[in-house]
N, C-alpha and C positions, 0 to 999 in steps of 0.2 A: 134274364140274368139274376141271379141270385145272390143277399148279399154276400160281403167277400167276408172270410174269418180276420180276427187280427186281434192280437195281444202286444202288452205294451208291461217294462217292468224295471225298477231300480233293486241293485244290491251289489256291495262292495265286488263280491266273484261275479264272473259275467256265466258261468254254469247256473250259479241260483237264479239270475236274470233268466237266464235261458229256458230254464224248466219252469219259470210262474209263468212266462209268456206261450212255451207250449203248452202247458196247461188249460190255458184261456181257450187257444185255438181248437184243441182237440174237443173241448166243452163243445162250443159252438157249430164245429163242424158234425156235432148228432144231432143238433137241432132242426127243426125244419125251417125251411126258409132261408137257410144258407146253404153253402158252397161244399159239395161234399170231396168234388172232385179238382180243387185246384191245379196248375201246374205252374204258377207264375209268383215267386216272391219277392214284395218290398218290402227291404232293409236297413236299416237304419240307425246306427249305433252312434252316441257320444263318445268324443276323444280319451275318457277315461279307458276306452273299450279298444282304441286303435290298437295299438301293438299285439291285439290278441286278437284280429281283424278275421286271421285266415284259421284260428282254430274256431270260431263264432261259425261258421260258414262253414265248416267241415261238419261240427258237431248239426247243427238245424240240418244238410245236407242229411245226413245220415237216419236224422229222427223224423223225416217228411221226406220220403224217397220218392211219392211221388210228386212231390214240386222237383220238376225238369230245368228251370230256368229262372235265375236270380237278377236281382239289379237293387242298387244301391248305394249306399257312399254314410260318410261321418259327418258330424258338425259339433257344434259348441254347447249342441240342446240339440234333442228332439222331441216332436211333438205327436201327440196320439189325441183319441176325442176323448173331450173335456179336461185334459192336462197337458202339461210341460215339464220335462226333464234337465233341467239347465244347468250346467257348472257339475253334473252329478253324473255317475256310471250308470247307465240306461240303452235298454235298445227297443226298439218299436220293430214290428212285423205285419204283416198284410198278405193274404192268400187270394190271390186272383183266377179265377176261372173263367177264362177267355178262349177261345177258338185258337186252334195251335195255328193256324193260317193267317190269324189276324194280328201277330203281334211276332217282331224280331228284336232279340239284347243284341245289341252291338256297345262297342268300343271303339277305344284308339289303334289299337294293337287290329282289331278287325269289324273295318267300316262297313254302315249300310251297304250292302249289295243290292244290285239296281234291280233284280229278281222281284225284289221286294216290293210294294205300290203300299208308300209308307205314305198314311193322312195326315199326323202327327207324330210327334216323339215327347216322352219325358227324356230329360236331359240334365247327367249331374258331370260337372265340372271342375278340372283343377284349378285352383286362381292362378299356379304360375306358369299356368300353359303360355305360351310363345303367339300372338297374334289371337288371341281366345274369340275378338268380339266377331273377327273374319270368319274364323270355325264356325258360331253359332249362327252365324247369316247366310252361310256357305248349305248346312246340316239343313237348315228351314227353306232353304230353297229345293230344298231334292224331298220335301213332304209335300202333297198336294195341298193341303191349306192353308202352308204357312206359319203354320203356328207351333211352337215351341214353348214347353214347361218346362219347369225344375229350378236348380241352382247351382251355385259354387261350394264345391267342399269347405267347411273352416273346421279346421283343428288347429291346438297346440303340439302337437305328435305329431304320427303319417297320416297325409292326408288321403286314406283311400276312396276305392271306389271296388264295388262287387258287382261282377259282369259275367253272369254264366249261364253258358246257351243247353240246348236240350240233351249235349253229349257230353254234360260234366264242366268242359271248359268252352272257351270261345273259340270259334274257328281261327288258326292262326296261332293261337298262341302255345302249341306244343302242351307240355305238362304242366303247364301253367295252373295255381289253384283256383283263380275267378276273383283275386282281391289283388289290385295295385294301383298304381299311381300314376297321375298325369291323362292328358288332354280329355277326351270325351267319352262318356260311357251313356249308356241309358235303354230306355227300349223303346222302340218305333212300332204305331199302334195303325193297322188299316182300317179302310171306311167302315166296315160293319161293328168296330166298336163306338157307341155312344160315347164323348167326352161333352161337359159343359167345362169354361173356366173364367176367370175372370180374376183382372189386377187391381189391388185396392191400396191406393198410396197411403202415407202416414205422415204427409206434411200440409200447409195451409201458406199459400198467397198471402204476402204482404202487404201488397200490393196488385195494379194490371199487370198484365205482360207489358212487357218490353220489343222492339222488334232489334234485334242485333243490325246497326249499318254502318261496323267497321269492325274486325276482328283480325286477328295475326297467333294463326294454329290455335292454342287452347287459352288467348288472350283477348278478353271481351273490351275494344276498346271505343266504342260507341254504341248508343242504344239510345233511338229513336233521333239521334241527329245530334244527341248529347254525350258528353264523357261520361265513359261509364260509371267512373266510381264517384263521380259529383250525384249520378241518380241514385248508388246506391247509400251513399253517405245522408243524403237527402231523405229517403224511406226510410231509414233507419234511425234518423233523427239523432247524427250521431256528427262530431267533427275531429278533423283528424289534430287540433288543435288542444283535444283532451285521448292523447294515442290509449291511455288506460280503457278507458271505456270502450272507444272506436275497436278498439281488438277485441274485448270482450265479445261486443255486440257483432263484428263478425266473424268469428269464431261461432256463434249460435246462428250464422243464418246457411241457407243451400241457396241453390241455385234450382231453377225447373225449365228446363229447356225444351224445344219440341219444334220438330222439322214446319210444320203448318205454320199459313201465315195467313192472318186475315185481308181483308181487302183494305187495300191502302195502307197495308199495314199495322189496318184496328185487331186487337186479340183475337184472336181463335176462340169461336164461342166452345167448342167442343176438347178446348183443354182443362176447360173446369166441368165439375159433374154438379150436380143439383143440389149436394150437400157442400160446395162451396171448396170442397177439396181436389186436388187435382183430378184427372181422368188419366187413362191407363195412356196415353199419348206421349206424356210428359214423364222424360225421365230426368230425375234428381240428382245433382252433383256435388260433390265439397267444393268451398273457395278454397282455393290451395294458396294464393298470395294477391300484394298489390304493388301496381305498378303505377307511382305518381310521377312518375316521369311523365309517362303517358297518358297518365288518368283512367291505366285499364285496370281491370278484375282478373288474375287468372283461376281459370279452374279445372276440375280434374276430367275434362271433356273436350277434345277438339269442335272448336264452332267456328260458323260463318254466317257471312252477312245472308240476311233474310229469314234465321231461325230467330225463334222468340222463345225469351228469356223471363222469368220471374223470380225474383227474392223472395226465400218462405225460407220459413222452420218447422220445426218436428212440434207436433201439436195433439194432442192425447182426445180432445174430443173429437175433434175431425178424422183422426186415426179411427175411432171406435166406429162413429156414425156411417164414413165409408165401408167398413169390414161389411157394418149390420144391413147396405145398400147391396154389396155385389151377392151376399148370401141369400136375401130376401129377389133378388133378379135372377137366380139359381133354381131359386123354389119356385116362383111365378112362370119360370119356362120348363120345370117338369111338371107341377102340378098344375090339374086342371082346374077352369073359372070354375065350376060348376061339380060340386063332390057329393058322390052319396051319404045317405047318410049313416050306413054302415063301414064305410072309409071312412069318412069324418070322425067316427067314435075310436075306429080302431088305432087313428092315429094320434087323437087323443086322449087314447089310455097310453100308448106305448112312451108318449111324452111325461106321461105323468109317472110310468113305471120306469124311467131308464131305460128304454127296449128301442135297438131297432126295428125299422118294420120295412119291406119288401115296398108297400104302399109308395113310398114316399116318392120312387122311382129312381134312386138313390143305390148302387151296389156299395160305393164304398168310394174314399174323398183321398186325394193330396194336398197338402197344405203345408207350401214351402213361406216362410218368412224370413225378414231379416233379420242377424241378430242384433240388430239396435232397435229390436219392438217388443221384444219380449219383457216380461216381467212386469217393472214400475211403469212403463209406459203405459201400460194401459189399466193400471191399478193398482195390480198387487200379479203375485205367484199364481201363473195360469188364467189369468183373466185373458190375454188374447185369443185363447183354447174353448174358455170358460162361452166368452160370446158368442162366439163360429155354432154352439153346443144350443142355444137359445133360438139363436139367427135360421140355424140349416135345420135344426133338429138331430135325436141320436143316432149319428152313421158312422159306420167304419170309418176310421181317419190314422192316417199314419202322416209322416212328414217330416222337416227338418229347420233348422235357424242356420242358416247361410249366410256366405260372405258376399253375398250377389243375388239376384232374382234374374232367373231367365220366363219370360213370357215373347209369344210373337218371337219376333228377331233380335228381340231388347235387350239388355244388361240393364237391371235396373240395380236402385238401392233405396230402403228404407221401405218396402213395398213388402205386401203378400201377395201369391201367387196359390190362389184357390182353385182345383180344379176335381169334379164328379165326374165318377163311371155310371152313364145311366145304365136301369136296367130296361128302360122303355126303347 
């Protein structure tokens, strides 16, 4: 597999975007070593970009005739390698050349057919789909691995999404242009394509876990045999006797919750990873209220007794050292122990030139995150982009800042969702 082309471009008209980004692409695709022949594009435009959604998508349709089949959606920012487009008019691109057998766009409008022997899917979403997490648990059960990427649409405008199969539109939807709205879009990918992926949280334990042993729907009202919010007033070293602060202090804290339960109820050694920060198990909540009546916690997540529970916040160096963890576990499973040493140079120049290289077993990356990581969190302007650029080394990357992370069967939040097309 060869790597995949992709340009990436800001400017107030989304035409000038459009032709610095064709540009890139059409550079690359005479070079050797890449993709000459794709038929598969990811899209990805900022909400500046929405209302002009389906003339975006005409225009590239018309200037790359032969990319047959599209998929993609908006967000708040999108992301490309080594930067970030956030708050600004921007669209990212990515040309896929993949076996027209091994990969189906579907939507809402026209669902995976069973024809299909889908291993995975990327998966972009609308948040106010109707029953969303059921959808995405439903979709991961009809792929043989289980496993599910991508995200949630965020815009301030339409929240689209761009779905278009190898006959212009998607089956099903009549004269439809391949850009609209609501429930699930994405493309479902069979076994003979290479995926590696991996979720890397962006918050830090304040503590153990907790074992939930009383709860009522999405009310934590014991934990480990105690009132809930005596333990979490407790860890927070906070009282409700000084409400000023006590709100403060939770207002800055989550929740991380996760089906697994240790023996006797001791933590789950495998909810935390090695750098001390969560593991992709545990997914992260808001506290949405409290109930002193009862002494419970509510939050934004149905639970019950026997899930375990931890209080953490958003934490900037455990964000980073995670990212630099799932990226560096990425390269260690394409690349080999043992490198020649004319590989070893060649990839040593290409790091030092800005070049991708074929070597690295690497065709080309997604990289969904949340948008409550971009930017300051992690530094400054692009520094989330900046690291992944260090960590993975230089490879095609397109992607998006979403209102949700889907990985596996999960809805998460506060998470990235990294995941490589090998070429090996």
């Amino acid at each position: 597999m060869k790597l995949f082309p992709y340009g990436h471009a800001t400017h107030p008209q989304w035409q000038m975007a459009a032709s610095l980004t064709l540009a890139q692409l059409r550079a690359q695709m005479a070079l050797h070593g890449y993709a000459s022949s794709p038929t598969l594009g990811l899209l990805y435009i900022t909400d500046h970009y929405a209302a002009h959604a389906k003339d975006i998508l005409e225009h590239l349709n018309a200037e790359l005739p032969e990319v047959t089949d599209w998929s993609g959606t908006v967000g708040v920012g999108i992301a490309s390698n080594n930067v970030e487009y956030v708050d600004e008019p921007a669209l990212a691109l990515m040309l896929c050349e993949l076996p027209s057998d091994q990969y189906r766009v579907f939507s809402g409008v026209a669902p995976l057919g069973l024809a299909f022997a889908a291993h995975t899917a990327l998966v972009h979403a609308d948040p106010a789909t109707p029953d969303l997490a059921d959808l995405i648990n439903e979709l991961a059960d009809r792929t043989e691995s289980g496993y599910l990427f991508g995200g949630l649409a965020l815009s301030r405008a339409n929240s689209v999404q761009f779905a278009v199969a190898s006959d212009g539109t998607v089956k099903g939807q009549g004269a439809a242009t391949g850009v609209f709205s609501g429930g699930l879009s994405g493309v479902a990918f069979g076994p003979e394509v290479g995926l590696v992926s991996r979720v890397t949280q962006g918050c830090l334990p304040i503590a153990k876990s907790h074992q939930i042993t009383a709860a009522d729907r999405n009310v934590v009202l014991g934990l480990d045999g105690e009132p809930a919010l005596e333990v979490m007033l407790r860890e927070l070293k906070v009282s409700l006797q000084q409400p000023k602060e006590a709100l403060q202090a939770v207002r800055a804290t989550l929740v991380g919750l996760t089906q697994r339960v240790g023996r006797g109820g001791a933590e789950s050694e495998q909810a935390v990873t090695r750098t001390g920060n969560f593991g992709d198990d545990v997914i992260v909540r808001h506290i949405i209220g409290l109930d002193p009546t009862r002494s419970g916690v509510a939050v934004a997540e149905l639970v019950s007794e026997g899930m375990q529970l931890a209080f953490c916040k958003r934490n900037v160096q455990a964000a980073r050292a995670d990212l630099m963890r799932v990226c560096a576990e990425i390269r260690e499973e394409l690349e080999p122990q043992e490198m020649a040493l004319e590989l070893a140079s060649d990839l040593a120049a290409c790091e030092f030139e800005a070049a991708p290289h074929p070597a690295r077993g690497i065709a080309g990356a997604i990289y969904v995150s949340c948008s409550g990581r971009g930017g300051s969190h992690f530094g400054g302007p692009s520094a989330e982009l900046q690291t992944i650029r260090r960590a993975l080394g230089d490879v095609p990357l397109v992607g998006f800042f979403a209102g949700g992370e889907i990985a596996r069967n999960h809805l998460y939040g506060y998470t990235g969702v990294l995941t490589v097309f090998t070429s090996k």
